[in-house]
Backbone bond lengths (Angstrom), bond angles and torsions (degrees), N, CA, C in turn:
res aa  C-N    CA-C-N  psi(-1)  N-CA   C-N-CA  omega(-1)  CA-C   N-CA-C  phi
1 X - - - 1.449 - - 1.517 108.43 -
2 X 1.305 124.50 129.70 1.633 128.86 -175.88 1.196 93.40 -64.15
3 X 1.360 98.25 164.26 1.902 109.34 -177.98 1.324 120.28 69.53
4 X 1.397 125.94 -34.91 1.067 126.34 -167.83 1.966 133.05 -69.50
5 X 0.757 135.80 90.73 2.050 158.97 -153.80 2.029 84.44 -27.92
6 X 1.234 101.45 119.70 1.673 92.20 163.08 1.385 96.82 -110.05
7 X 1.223 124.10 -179.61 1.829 137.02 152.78 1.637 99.04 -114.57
8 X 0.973 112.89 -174.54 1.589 119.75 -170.19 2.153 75.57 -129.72
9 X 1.398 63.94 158.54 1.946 88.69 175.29 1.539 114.06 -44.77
10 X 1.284 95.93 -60.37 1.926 108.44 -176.76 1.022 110.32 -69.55
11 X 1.556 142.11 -13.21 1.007 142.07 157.20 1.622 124.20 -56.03
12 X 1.144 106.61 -39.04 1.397 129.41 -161.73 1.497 93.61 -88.65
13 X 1.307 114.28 -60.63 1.453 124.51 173.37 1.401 113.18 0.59
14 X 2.017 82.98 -80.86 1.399 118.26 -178.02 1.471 111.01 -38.64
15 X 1.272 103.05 -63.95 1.527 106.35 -179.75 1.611 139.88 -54.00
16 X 1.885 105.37 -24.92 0.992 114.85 152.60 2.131 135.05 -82.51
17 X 1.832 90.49 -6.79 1.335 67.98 179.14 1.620 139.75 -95.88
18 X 1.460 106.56 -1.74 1.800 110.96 170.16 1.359 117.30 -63.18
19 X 1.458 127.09 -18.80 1.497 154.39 141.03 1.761 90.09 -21.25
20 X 1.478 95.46 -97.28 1.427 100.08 -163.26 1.279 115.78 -51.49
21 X 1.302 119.71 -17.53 1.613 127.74 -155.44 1.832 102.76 -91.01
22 X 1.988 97.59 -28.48 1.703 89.03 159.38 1.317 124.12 -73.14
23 X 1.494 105.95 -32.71 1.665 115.92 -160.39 1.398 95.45 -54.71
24 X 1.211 126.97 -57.87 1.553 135.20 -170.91 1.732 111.04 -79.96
25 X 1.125 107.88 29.91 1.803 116.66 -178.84 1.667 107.73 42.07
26 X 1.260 122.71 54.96 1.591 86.77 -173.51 1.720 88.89 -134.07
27 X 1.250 140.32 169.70 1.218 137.41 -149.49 1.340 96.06 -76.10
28 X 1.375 108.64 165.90 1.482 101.05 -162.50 1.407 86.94 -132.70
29 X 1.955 125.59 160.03 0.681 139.05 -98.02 2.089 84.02 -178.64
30 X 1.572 110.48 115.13 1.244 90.20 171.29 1.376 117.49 -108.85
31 X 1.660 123.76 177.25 1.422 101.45 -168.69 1.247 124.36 -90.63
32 X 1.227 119.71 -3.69 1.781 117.50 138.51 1.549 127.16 -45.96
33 X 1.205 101.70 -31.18 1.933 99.96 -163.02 1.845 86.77 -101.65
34 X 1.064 117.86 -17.76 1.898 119.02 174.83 1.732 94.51 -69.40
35 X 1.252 127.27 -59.29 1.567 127.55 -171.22 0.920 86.67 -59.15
36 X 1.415 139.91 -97.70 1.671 147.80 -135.48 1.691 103.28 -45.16
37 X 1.546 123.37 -15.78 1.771 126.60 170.06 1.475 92.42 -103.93
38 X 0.913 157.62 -29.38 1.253 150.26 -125.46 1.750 91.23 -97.43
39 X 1.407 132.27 129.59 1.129 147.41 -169.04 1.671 111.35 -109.51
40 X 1.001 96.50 62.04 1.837 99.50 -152.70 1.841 100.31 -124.65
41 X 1.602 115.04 108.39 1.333 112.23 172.40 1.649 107.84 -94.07
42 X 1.214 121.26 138.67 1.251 138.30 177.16 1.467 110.68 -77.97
């Protein structure tokens, strides 16, 4: 649908992974500080 807001995959990624990163107890990680390591060319 035109107009309509997408995210790109790695975006979303990001956003889902401090989620998983509690589920499995392990320090978590926000999705600002995941991009700022994230080695990823567009």
């Amino acid at each position: 649908a035109a107009g309509c807001p997408i995210q790109r995959g790695t975006d979303m990624l990001f956003e889902m992974i401090p989620a998983y990163l509690r589920f499995f107890n392990l320090p978590v990680a926000t999705p600002e500080q995941l991009r700022e390591l994230a080695e990823i060319r567009y």
